[in-house]
N, C-alpha and C positions, 0 to 999 in steps of 0.2 A: 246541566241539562241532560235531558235521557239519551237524546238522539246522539247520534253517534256524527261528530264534526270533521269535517275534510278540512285538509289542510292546506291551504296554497302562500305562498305565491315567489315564483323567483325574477331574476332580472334580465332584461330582453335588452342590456345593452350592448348597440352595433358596434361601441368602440373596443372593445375586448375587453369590458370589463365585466365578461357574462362569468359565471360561477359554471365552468362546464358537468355536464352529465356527472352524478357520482355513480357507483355499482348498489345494486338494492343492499338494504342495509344488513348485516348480518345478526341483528339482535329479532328472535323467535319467540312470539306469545302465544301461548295457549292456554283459552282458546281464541280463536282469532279475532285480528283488530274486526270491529263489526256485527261481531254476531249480535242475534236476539235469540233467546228463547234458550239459551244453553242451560242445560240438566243442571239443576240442583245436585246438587253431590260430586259435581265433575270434578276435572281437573285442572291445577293453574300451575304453569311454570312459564320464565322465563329464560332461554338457555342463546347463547353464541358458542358456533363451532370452533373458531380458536381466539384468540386474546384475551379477555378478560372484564366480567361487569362489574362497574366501579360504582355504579350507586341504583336501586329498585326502590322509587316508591309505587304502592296500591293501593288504591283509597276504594272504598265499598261506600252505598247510599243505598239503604234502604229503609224498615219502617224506622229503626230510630236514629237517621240521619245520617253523616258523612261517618265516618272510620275508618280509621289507619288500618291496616292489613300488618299483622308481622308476620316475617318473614326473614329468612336470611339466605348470605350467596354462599357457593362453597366453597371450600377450602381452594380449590383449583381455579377458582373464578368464573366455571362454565355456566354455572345455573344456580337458580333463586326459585326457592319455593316457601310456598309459607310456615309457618312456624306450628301449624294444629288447624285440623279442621277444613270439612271442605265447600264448596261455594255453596252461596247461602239462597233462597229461594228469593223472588222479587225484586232484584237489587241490580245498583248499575255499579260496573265496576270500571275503575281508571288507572293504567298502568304507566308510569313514566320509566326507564329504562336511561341509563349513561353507561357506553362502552369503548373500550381504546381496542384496537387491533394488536397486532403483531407491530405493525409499526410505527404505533405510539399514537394515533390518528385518533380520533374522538366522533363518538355519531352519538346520534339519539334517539330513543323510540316511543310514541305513545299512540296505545290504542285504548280502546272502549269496545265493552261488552255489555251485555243484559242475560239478566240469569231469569227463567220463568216462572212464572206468580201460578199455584196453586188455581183449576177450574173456577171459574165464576169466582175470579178476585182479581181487584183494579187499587194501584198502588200510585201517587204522583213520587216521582222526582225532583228534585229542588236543588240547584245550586246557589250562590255556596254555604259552607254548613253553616249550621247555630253557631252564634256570638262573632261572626265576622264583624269587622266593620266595612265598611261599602263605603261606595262617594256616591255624593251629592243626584246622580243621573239613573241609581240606580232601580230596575226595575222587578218585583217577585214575579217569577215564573216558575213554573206546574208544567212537568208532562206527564201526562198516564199513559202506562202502559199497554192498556188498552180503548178501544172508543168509547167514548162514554154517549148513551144514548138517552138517561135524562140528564141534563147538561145543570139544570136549574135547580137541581137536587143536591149536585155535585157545588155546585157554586155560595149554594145557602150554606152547606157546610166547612165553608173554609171561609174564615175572617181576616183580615190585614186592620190592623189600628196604627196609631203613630202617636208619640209623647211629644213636643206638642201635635193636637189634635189637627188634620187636614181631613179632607176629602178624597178618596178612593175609589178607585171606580175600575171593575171588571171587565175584562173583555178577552171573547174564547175566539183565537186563531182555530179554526177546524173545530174537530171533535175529541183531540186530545189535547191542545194546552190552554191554560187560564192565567194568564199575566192578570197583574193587578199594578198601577200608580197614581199617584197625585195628580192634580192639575197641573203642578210646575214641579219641578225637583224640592229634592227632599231641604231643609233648611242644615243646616251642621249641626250635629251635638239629637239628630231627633232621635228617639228608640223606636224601631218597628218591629211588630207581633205579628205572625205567622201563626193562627191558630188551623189545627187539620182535625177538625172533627169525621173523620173521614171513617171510620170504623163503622161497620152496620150500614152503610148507607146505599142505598141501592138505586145502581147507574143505570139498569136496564133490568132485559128478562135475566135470572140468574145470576147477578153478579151484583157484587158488593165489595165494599171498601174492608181497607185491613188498618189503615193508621189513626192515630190517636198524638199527635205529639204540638206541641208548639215551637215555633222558631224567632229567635231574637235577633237581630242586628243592630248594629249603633252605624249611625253614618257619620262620618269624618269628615276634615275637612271640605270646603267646597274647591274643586279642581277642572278648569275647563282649558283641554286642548284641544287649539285650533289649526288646520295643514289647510293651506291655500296653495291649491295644487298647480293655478299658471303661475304663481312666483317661489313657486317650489321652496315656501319656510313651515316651519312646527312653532309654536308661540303658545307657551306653557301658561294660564294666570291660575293662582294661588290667591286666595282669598279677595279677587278682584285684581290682583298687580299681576304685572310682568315679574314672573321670575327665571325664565326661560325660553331665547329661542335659537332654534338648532336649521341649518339647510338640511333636505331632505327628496328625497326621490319617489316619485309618486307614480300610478298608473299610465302607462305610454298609450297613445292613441288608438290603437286597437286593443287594450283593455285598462279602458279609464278606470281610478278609486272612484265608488261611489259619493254622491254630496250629500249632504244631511248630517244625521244628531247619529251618533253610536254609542254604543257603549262598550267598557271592558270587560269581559266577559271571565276571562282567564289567563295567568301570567306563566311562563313559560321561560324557567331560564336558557333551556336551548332546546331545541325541535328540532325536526327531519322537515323539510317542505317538498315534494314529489309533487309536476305538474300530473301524474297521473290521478291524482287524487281530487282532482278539478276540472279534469277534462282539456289540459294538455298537452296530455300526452307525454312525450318524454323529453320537453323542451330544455325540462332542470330537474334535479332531485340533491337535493343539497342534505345532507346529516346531520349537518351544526349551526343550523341557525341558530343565532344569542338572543338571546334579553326579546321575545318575542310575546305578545300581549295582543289578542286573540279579538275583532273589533265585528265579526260576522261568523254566522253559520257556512255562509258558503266558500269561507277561507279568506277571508281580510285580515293582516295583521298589520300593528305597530312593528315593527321589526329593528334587530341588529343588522347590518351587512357588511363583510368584511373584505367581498370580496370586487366590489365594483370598486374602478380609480377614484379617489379622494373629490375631483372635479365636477362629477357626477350628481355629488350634492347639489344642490341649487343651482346645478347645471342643465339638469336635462331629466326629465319624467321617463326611465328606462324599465317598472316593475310591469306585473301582470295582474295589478290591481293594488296592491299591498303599497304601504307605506315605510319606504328603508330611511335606517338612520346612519351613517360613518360607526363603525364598530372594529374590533379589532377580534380575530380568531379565538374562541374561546370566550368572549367576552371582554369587555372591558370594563370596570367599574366606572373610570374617569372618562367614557366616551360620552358623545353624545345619547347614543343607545343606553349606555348604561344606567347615563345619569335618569334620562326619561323613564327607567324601569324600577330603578329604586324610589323615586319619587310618585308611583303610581299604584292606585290598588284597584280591586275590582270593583268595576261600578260608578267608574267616574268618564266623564262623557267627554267625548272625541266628535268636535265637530271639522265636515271638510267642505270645503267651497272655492270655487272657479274652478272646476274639475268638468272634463266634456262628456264624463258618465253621467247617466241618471239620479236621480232621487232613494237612495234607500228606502225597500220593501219594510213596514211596519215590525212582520216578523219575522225577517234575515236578524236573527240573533233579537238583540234587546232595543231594536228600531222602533217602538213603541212613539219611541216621542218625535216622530216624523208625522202622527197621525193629529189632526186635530181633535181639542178635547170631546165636544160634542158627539163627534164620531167615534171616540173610543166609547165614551158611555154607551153607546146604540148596543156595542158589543158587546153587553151582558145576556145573560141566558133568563134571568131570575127578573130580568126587569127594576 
């Protein structure tokens, strides 16, 4: 997605098994987590004042899609720059960062930026790239960079189809994004076309489109996880079976997980979760969350957690919205956590129920299918 995503959430448990405060992380991007509108031609590093960065990926999206960024670290370990060439205009760029200190500790960092689109030029973003495969829940989503002010213009020219053939149907959150899905989830094995006739096309006074590309995904298996938040379990089905259920720790009463249909949006083998970045303030700031799989915009994840007592599971609803699994430092393959991240891709649907939160917003992330069908249709521009 364009927008730049906050991260939340850590664990409010009274019985000590809170993850105390860590120190702000010492890995540095430039330019910073957030921006918009950064110079084309700028500049991008990555640097920590002492220890050592052990792994940088960058990925850029712009008109012709996702891309890797090369780059490499230096000899000394302080800093990552890319390999040639400098930020490119229109584009969103995504930095993930793994670094160990001086005393062998491990953090993690990821920010987002946007680089600025050339006057009177309007670019969508799309995640994720050409030829992924997705699960079954998943939904195409558009943000442009700027507002678009013939909406119905912008909508005529961008097509979604599917092999076999469904029904499709548009509908614009605001004035910058344009989700598109089925009546009901995708079937397995569909192929979906992303066409962006976007080039020449003109959103308003002065401005017009710059892309021209089409996007393909194959969707994979069907995968529906479900967390039943007052008996605190996760229950995995795979092509309609049980193939997995794990206990699990869910939003504490003063900030319940939301109920509804989510989706995956993004997988994460380990992240930083900062309550400042949610509006908690400095409740937690954790460097290494594991195996963490991204289920809202406003900071919901699937998560690892390593650091609450084992009992906690299926014991007691201790997060700050987020949904924790039994993990072990650095990850575990064989954990609960683990196991639910290797078995999951993007775009396969997370429903949660008997949770004292509300209803998931449509568009908090790819909550699309919390709206009825009739009403998404209304949501077209083009009619």
């Amino acid at each position: 997605m364009a927008a730049v995503l906050p991260v939340g959430c850590g664990s409010s448990d009274g019985s000590g098994g809170d993850k105390p405060p860590a120190p702000e992380p010492a890995i540095r991007v430039v330019p910073r987590d957030g921006a918009h509108g950064v110079r084309a031609g700028g500049r991008l590093e990555v640097r920590v004042p002492a220890g050592r960065l052990e792994r940088v990926e960058v990925q850029r999206t712009g008109d012709a899609g996702r891309q890797r960024v090369a780059g490499r670290i230096s000899p000394d370990g302080l800093f990552w720059r890319p390999a040639g060439g400098a930020l490119a205009p229109g584009s969103r760029y995504t930095v993930d960062a793994v670094a160990l200190d001086t005393a062998g500790h491990r953090s993690a960092r990821h920010t987002t930026f946007t680089t600025s689109v050339p006057r009177g030029r309007f670019a969508g973003f799309f995640s994720p790239e050409d030829g992924t495969t997705v699960g079954t829940g998943m939904i195409v989503s558009l943000e442009f960079n700027r507002p678009i002010a013939d909406r119905a213009a912008v909508e005529r020219a961008v097509t979604v189809t599917a092999r076999p053939a469904v029904e499709i149907a548009p509908h614009w959150f605001g004035n910058r994004r344009l989700d598109f899905r089925p009546r009901k989830r995708w079937k397995p094995g569909t192929g979906i076309s992303v066409d962006l006739r976007l080039r020449g096309v003109r959103a308003g006074p002065n401005t017009y489109g710059t892309q021209r590309k089409t996007i393909h995904y194959r969707v994979g298996r069907d995968q529906i996880t479900t967390v039943d938040a007052a008996r605190r379990t996760l229950t995995v089905r795979t092509g309609g079976r049980v193939s997995a259920t794990f206990p699990v720790t869910a939003g504490d009463a003063e900030n319940p997980t939301y109920n509804g249909k989510m989706v995956i949006l993004e997988r994460r083998s380990m992240t930083r979760m900062s309550g400042l970045t949610v509006g908690f303030g400095g409740e937690y700031n954790i460097p290494d969350v594991p195996h963490a799989m991204r289920l809202t915009r406003s900071g919901t994840f699937l998560h690892g957690n390593y650091w609450a007592r084992t009992r906690v599971f299926g014991g007691a609803n201790t997060s700050h919205g987020c949904v924790g699994l039994r993990d072990i430092k650095g990850g575990g393959r064989a954990t609960p956590a683990g196991w639910l991240f290797r078995h999951s891709i993007v775009g396969d649907t997370v429903k949660v129920r008997h949770s004292r939160g509300g209803t998931l917003a449509p568009d908090n992330g790819l909550g699309g299918w919390n709206m009825p069908w009739e009403r998404w249709r209304r949501g077209s521009a083009a009619g």
